[in-house]
N, C-alpha and C positions, 0 to 999 in steps of 0.2 A: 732574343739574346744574340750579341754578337761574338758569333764564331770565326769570324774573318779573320784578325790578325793568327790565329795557331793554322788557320789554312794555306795562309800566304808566307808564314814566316817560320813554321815546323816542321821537319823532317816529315818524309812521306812514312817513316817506320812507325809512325804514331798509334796506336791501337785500341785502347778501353774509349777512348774518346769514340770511336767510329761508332760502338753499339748505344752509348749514352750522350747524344750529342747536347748535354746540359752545359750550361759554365757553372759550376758549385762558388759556394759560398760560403756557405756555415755546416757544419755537423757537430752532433751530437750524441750522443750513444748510440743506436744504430738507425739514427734519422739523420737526412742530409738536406740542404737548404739550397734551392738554385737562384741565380739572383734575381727572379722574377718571384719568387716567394715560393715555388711549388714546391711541397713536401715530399721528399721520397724512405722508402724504408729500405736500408740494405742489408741485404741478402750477398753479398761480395765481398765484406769485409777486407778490403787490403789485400785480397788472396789468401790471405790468413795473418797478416800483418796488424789485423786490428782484432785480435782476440778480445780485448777488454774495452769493444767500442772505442767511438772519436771519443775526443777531449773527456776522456775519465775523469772527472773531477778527483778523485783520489789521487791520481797518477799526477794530475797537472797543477796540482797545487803543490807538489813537490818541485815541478819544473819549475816553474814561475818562481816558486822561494830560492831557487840555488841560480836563477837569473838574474834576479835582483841582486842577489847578495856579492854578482861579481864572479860567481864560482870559472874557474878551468873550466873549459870549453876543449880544446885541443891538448894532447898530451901525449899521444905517440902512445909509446909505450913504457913511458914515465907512473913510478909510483902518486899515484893520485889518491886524495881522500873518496871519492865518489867510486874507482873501484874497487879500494881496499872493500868500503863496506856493500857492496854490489858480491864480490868473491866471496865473502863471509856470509852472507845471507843465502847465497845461493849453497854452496860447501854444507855450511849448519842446517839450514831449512829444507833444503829441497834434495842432495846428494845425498848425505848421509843417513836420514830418518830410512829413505828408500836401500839403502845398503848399497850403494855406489861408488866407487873410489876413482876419479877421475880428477888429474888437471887439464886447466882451463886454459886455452890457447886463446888470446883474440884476435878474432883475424879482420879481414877487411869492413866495408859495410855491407854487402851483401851474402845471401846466400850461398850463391856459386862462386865465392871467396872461399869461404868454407869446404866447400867441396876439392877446390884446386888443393886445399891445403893438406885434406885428408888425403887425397892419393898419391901426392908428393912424398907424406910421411908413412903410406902404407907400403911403397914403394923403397923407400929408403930401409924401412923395415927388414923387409925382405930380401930386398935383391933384386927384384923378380918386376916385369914390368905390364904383363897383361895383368888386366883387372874382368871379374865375372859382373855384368850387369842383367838386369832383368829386360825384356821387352814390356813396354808400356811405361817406360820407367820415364820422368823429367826429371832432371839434377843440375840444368843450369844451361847457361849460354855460353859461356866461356869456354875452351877450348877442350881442355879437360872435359868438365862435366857434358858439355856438347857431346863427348863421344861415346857417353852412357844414354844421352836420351835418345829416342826410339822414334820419336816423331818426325816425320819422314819431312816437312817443312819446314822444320829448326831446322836439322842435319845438313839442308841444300844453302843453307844460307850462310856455311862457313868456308865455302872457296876451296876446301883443301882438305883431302881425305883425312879421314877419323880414326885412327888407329888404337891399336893395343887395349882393345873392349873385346870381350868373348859375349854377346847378348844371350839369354839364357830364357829359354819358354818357360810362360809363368804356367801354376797349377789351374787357371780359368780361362785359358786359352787351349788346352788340353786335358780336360777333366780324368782322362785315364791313367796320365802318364806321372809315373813319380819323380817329381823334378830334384830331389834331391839326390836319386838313387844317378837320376842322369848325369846330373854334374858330377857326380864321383867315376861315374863310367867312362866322361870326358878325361880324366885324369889315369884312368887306371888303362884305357887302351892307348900302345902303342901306334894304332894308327887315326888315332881322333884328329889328329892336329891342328889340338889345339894348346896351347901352352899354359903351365901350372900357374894359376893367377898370385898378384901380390894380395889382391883383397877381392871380398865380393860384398857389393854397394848395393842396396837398397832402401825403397821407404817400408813401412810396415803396410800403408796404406797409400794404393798409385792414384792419387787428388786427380793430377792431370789427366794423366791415364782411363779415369772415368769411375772415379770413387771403387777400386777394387780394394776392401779389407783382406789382408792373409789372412789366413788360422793361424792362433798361434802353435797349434803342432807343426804347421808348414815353417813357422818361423825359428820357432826351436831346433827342427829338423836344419835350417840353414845357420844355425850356431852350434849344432855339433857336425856338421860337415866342416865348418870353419877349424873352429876345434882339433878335429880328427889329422888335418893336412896341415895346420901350418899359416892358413889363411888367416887373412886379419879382416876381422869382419865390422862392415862399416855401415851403420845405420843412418840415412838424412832424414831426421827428423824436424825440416824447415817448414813446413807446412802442417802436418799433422800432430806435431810436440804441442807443449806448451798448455795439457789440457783440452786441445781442443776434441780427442775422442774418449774424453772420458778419465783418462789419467795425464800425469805431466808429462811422462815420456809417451808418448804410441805403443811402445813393444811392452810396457810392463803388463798387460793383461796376458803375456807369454812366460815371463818371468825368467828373460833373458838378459846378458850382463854383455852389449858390443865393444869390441876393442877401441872405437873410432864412434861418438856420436855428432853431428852437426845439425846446432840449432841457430836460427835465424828468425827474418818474422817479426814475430810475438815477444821475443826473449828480451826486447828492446823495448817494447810497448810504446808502440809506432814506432821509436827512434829506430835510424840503420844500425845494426851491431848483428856481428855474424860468431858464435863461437863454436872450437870443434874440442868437445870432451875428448881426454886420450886417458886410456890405462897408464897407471906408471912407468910399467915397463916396455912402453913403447914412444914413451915422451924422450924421446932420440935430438931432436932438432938442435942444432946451434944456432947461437946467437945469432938471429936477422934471414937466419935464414929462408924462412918464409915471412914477409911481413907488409905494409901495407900502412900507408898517411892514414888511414883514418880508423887504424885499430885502437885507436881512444878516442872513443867520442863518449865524452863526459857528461853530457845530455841524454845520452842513450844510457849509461850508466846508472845514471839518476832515476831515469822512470822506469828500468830494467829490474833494480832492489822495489820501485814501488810495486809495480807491478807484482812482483814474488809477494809482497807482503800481503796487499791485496786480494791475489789467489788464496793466501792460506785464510785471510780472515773471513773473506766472504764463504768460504767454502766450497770454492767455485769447483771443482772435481764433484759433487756432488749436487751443482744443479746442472752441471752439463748431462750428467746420464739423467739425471731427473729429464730434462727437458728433448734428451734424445729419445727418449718412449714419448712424447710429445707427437714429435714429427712423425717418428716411423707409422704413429696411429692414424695420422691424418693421412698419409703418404698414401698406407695402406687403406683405410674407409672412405676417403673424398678423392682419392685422385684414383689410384691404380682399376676403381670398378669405372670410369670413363670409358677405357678400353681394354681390350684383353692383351692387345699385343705390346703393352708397355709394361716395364719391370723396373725393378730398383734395386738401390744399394747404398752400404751406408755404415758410419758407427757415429757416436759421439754425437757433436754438430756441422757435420759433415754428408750428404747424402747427395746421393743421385738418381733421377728417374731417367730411363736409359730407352732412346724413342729411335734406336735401330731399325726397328719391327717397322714404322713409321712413315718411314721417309730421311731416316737418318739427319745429317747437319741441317738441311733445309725444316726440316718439321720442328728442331728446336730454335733454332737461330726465329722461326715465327713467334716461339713461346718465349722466349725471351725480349722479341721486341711488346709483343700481346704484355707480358708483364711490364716492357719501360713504358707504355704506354699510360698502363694506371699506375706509377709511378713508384715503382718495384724494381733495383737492380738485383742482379744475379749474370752468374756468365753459364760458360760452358765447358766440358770437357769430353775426354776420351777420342776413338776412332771419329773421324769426322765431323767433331765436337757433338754428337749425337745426344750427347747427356746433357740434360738439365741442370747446372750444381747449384745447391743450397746451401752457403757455407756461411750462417751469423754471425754476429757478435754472440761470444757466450755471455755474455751479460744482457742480452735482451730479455727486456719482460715479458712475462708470458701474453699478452694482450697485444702486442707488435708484433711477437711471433705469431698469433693465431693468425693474425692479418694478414701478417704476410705472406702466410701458407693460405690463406681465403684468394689470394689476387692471383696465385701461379696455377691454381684450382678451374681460376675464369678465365687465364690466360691460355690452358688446357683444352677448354669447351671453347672458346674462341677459335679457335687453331685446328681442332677438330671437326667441326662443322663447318668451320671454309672448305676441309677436305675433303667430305662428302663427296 
């Protein structure tokens, strides 16, 4: 395969390419085609961008019909037919049944669009311009969300100090310590100094971070802290929403209602589209005043409503935890007895084997090439990228999944007995 013109003619910031050095071609539900014909199964899904597999035929036969037919493409944020019935379907089918009342903001294409836009309007909210984040947390690249994430190799790569973030020790990083009682302790002493936040921003579930699930007591407990002060509490749910651990939202297994929710992703079904649910009474913004060329992308509208329809008809919330006891079984009976010093973590279709004990970044960064090897992507996350992550299409069939938990099984005993 010739990889010479992206070496010669590509930014050195280039990345997924470095661990998978295929040229793709074709994919299809959660199989991808290189142009030499080799089949791979992934396990990386878009980062979570392809919740409903490549080219869903459901999804894409919708695209393809409103291509043809001429439809808007570009629209700003112009009344268009594609997200009149995108807003409707989402409102009637997905917001409301769940007891939700939120308007829909759309913001740029990307995620850390969405995030810019929440703290803009968490901030305007309030007054008030320090935001609480968690450590371990990722929220984005951009300058904003840059200042919430925790990873100490994003943060050096923004030239210019990071301000007005209060980072906050999460409950797995401090098994003793009551992190909500802490944040209120932040607040209530006189000499904490640190200042009363506009919002405090989290995922339910830290993907990048190294697949850390909250509880939802830990989660609830940070929506009546929110609650109690004044704070406006901001859920990203770009990677973990969308169904992917089991419900559409992440936090509904808490049965928690956030002021500020931002979904990305998935919510486009591939297409870029980023949106941030707001409470009414906190839908403050003027006209333009946060906004963004390609907060209509009509394309992304289109496979956006298919996609919702999709989810509801397949019943896809329902094989996601079906096939989440799937994994956790093999995790737990084929991998985790290889060694003792390997543990996991996990919800939904979302997991991590966590190879700290190991040898940290280096012992998986082997397991991950051991698996592109038999022709398995998957990346990495957490401290030192030390975790394995497993993150499908939820629409893999059960017989791809076994598989492909078969190849990261040999990729394990590969990797372990070169260690010897």
């Amino acid at each position: 395969m010739n990889t010479k013109p992206f070496e010669q003619y590509e930014s050195q910031v280039r990345s997924y390419c470095r661990s998978f050095p295929a040229v793709f071609t074709k994919a299809v539900g959660s199989e991808m085609f290189d142009e030499d014909g080799n089949r791979y199964i992934d396990f990386f899904c878009g980062a979570g961008a392809l919740n409903y597999g490549h080219n869903n035929p459901y999804i894409k036969e919708r695209m393809v019909e409103y291509l043809m037919a001429d439809g808007i493409i570009h629209g700003m944020d112009m009344y268009t037919a594609p997200k009149r019935a995108f807003l409707t379907t989402l409102q009637e089918k997905i917001l409301k049944p769940r007891g939700y009342d939120y308007k829909v903001m759309c913001c740029g294409p990307t995620g850390t669009n969405g995030v810019e836009a929440a703290l803009k309007l968490a901030r305007k909210v309030t007054g008030r311009t320090n935001v609480f984040a968690f450590m371990g947390a990722f929220h984005g690249m951009s300058m904003g969300a840059l200042s919430m994430t925790t990873e100490a190799y994003a943060r050096k790569g923004a030239g210019v100090p990071l301000c007005n973030v209060t980072h906050i020790p999460t409950p797995y990083m401090f098994p003793g310590l009551d992190v909500v009682a802490y944040m209120q302790q932040l607040l209530d002493d006189d000499h904490s100094g640190v200042d009363k936040p506009a919002a405090l921003v989290m995922e339910t579930v830290q993907a990048e971070g190294g697949i850390f699930p909250f509880s939802p007591e830990f989660l609830k407990g940070c929506e009546e802290f929110c609650r109690k002060n004044g704070i406006v509490f901001i859920v990203d749910d770009i990677q973990a929403g969308i169904c992917r651990t089991g419900t559409f939202f992440s936090f509904e297994r808490a049965g928690i209602h956030p002021d500020l929710v931002i979904l990305s992703k998935s919510i486009g079904a591939s297409m870029p589209l980023t949106l941030l649910l707001i409470k009414p009474n906190d839908d403050i913004f003027g006209p333009a005043e946060h906004n963004g060329t390609f907060r209509g992308n009509q394309l992304a509208f289109i496979a956006g409503k298919a996609g919702l329809d999709f989810l509801l008809e397949s019943n896809l919330e329902a094989e996601v935890q079906r096939k989440s006891r799937i994994v956790e079984n093999f995790i737990i009976n084929e991998i985790l007895p290889l060694d003792s010093r390997l543990h996991y973590r996990g919800i939904g279709l979302m997991w991590g084997v966590d190879c700290d004990k190991l040898g940290g970044g280096v012992f998986s960064r082997a397991v991950m090439q051991a698996c592109f090897r038999r022709k398995l992507i998957l990346e990495r996350a957490g401290r030192d990228d030390s975790v394995v992550k497993m993150m499908p299409a939820l629409t893999i069939p059960d017989e791809i999944l076994l598989e492909g938990l078969a190849i990261v099984k040999e990729a394990f005993i590969e990797v372990l007995e070169a260690n010897k």
